[in-house]
C-alpha positions in Angstrom: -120.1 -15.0 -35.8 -117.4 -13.0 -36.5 -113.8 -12.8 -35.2 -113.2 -8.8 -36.8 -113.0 -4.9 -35.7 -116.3 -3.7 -35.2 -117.4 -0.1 -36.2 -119.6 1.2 -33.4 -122.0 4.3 -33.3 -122.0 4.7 -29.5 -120.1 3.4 -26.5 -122.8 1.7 -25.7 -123.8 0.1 -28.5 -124.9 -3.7 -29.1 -121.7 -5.8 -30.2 -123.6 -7.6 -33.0 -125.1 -4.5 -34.5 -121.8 -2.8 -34.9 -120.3 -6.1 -36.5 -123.3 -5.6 -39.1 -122.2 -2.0 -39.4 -119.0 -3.0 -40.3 -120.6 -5.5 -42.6 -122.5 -2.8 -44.3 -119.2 -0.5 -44.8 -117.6 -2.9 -47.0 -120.4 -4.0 -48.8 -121.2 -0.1 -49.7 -117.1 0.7 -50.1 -117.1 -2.2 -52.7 -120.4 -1.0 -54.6 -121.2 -4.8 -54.9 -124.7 -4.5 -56.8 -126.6 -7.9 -57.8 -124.5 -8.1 -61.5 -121.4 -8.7 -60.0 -119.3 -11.6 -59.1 -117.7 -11.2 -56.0 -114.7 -13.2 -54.0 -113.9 -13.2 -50.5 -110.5 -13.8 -49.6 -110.7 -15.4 -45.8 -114.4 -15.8 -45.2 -114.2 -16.5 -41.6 -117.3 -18.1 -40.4 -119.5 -16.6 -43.1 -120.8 -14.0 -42.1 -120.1 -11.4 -44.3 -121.1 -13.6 -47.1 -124.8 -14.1 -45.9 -125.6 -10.2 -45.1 -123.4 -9.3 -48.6 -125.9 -11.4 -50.7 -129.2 -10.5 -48.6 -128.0 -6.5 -49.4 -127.3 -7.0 -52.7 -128.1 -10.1 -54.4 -124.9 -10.9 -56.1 -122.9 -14.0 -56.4 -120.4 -15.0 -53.7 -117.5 -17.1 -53.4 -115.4 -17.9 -50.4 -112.1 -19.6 -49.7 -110.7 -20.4 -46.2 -107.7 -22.5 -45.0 -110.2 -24.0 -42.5 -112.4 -26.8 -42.6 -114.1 -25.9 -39.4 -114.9 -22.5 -41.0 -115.9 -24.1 -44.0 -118.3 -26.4 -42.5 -119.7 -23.9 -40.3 -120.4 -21.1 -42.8 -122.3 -23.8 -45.5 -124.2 -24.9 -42.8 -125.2 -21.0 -42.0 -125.7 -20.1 -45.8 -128.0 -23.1 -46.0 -129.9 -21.8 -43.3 -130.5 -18.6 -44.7 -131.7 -20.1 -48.1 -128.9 -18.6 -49.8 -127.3 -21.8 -50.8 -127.5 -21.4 -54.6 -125.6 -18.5 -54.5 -122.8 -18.9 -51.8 -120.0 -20.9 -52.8 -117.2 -21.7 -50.1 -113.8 -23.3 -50.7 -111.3 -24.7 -49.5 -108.5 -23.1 -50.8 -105.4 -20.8 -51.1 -105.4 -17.5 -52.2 -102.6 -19.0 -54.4 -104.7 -21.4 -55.8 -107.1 -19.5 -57.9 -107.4 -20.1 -61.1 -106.6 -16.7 -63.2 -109.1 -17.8 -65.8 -112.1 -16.8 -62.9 -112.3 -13.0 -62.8 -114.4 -11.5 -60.0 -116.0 -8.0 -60.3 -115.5 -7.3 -56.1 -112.4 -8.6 -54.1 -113.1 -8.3 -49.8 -110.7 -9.7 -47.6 -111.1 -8.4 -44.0 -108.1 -8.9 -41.7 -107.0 -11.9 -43.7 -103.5 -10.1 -44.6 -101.7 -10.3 -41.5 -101.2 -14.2 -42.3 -99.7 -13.9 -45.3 -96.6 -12.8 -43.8 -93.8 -9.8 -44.9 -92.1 -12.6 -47.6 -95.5 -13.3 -49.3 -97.5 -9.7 -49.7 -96.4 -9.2 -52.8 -97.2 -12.5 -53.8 -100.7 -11.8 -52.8 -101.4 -8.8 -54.4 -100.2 -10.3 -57.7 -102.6 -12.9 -57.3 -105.8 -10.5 -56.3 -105.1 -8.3 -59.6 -104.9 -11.6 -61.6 -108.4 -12.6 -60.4 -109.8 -8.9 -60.6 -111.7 -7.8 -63.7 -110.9 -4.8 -65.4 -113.4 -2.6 -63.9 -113.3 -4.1 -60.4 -112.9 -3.4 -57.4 -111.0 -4.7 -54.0 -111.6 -3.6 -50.8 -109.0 -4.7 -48.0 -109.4 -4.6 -44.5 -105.9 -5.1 -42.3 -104.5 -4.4 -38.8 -101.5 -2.2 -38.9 -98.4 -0.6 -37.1 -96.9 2.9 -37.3 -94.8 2.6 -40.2 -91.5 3.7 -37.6 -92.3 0.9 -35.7 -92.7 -2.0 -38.7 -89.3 -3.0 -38.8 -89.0 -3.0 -35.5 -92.1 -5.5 -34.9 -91.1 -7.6 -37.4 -87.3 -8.1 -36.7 -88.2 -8.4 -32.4 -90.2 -11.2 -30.7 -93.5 -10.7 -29.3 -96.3 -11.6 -27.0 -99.0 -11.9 -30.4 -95.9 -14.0 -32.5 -95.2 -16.1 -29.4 -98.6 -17.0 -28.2 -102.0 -15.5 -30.4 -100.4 -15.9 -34.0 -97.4 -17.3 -34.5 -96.3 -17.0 -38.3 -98.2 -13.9 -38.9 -97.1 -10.4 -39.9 -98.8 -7.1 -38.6 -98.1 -4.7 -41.6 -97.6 -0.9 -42.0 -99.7 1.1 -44.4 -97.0 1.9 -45.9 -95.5 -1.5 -46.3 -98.7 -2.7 -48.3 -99.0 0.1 -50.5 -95.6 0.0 -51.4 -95.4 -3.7 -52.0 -98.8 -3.4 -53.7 -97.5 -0.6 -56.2 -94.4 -2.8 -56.9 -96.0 -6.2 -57.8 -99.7 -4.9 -59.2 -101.4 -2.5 -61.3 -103.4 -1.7 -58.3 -103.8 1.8 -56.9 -105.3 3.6 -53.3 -108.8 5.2 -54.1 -110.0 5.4 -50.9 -108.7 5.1 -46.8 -110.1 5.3 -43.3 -108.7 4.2 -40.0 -111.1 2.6 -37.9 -108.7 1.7 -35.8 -110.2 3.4 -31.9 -113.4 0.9 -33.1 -111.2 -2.0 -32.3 -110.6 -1.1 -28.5 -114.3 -1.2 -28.2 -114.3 -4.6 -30.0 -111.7 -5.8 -27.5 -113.6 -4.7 -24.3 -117.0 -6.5 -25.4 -114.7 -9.9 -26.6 -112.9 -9.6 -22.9 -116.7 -9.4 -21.4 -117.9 -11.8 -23.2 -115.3 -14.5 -23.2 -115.0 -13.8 -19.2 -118.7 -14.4 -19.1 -118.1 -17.8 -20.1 -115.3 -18.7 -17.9 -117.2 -21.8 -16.6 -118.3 -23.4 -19.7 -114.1 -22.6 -21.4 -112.9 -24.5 -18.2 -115.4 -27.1 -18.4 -113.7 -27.8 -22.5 -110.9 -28.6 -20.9 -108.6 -25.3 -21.1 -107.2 -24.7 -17.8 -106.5 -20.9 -15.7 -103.8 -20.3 -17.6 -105.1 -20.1 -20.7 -107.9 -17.9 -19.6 -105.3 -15.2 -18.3 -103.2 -15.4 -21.3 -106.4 -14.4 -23.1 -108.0 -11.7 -20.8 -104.0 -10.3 -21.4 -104.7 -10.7 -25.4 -107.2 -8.9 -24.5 -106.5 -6.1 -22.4 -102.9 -6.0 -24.7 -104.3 -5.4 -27.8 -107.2 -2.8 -26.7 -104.6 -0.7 -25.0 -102.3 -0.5 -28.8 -105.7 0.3 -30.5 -106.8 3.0 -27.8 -103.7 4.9 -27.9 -103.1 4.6 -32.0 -99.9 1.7 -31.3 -101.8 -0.9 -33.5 -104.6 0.8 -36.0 -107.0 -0.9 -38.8 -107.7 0.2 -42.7 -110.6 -0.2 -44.6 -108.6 0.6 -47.9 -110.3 0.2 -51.7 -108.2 -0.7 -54.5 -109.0 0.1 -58.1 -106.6 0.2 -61.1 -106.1 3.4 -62.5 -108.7 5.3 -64.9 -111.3 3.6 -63.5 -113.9 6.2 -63.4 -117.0 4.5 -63.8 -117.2 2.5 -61.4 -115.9 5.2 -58.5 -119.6 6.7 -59.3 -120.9 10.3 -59.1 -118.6 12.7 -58.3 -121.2 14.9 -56.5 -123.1 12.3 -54.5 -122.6 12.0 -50.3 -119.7 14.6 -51.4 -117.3 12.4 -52.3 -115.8 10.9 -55.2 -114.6 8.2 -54.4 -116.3 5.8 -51.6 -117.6 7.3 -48.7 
């Protein structure tokens, strides 16, 4: 289960094997190899955590802000066998001890709660759990950077009703902010943003599929229409390039080794 942008290989494609696509991106973006030490910032309901330790065999620890999360994922790494070497917590990015250094940093669409005041509270604390050599490998929804001050000084159907206290950034807003409190520096971008419509489109399917079962919870018309309009909202930003999503990797600088061979899939950095 997993509440993310997808990355799909065809229009019709299966929704859960372009989530595991996805998966598989930021797993080879971070070069996680079964050495390395690696911490999730907003581990969702696990599920990155399970296929990142199956690929690679490393050691994984994960924070969340929500004990249903937390339950859910422990109960799904125990499944898999994986117990030993899944760790989740219950804590704030905040909260991390800078004595613990992780090798790999992944937070996927985490940001936007952190809010405009607290980014560069954030990235300070990422680069003081980083070690040396490492690596961090962000995943955010974004806004043109002429319309960021705009969204964030206006109200809004997402602040108003689908996440109230949250903060959409530009790209340009987070590098910026990151260069100013952090050593940290871009190695490598992509946009994945038109994946995200597609992602929309098979969450509206899906979540109207189920109408019967959402009423029978309790939740009433209107809340079903306020989210077919989430829904249909948010897929219309992402298919005309309004609202867009980064996979961006962070490194500090000089760190050659671990950006690999120069020559290999024609890139050198991550491809």
């Amino acid at each position: 289960m997993t509440y993310l942008c997808a990355k799909f290989k065809s229009e019709d494609e299966d929704l859960k094997a372009a989530q595991m696509r996805k998966i598989s991106s930021l797993i080879k973006k971070a070069k996680v190899d079964k050495n390395h030490e690696v911490l999730e910032i907003g581990c969702g309901w696990g599920s990155l955590a399970i296929e990142l330790v199956k690929q690679t065999g490393c050691k994984y620890t994960g924070i969340t802000l929500s004990e249903e999360q937390l339950s859910y994922a422990e109960a799904k790494a125990k499944e898999a066998g994986l117990q030993e070497q899944i760790k989740f917590l219950l804590c704030d990015y905040r909260q991390l001890p800078d004595t613990c250094k992780y090798d790999r940093i992944i937070s996927c669409e985490m940001l936007e709660a952190v809010g405009h005041e607290y980014m560069k509270t954030f990235f300070g604390c990422c680069e003081s759990v980083l070690a040396e050599d490492g690596l961090f490998v962000l995943q955010f929804i974004a806004v043109p950077e002429n319309k960021y001050n705009e969204y964030r000084n206006s109200a809004g159907f997402l602040k108003e009703y689908i996440f109230p206290g949250g903060c959409v950034p530009s790209l340009g807003r987070v590098t910026s902010t990151m260069a100013a409190s952090s050593n940290l520096c871009v190695e490598h971008v992509e946009n994945i943003g038109i994946h995200y419509y597609q992602t929309l489109r098979c969450w509206r399917s899906k979540f109207l599929e189920n109408r019967s079962e959402i009423l029978a919870l309790g939740f009433n018309e209107k809340f079903i229409r306020t989210w077919e309009y989430y829904f249909d909202y948010c897929a219309a930003g992402f298919k005309t390039c309004i609202l867009e999503n980064y996979q961006v990797v962070l490194s500090r600088p000089g760190n050659v080794a671990v950006l690999g061979d120069p020559y290999k899939d024609g890139t050198s950095t991550c491809s």
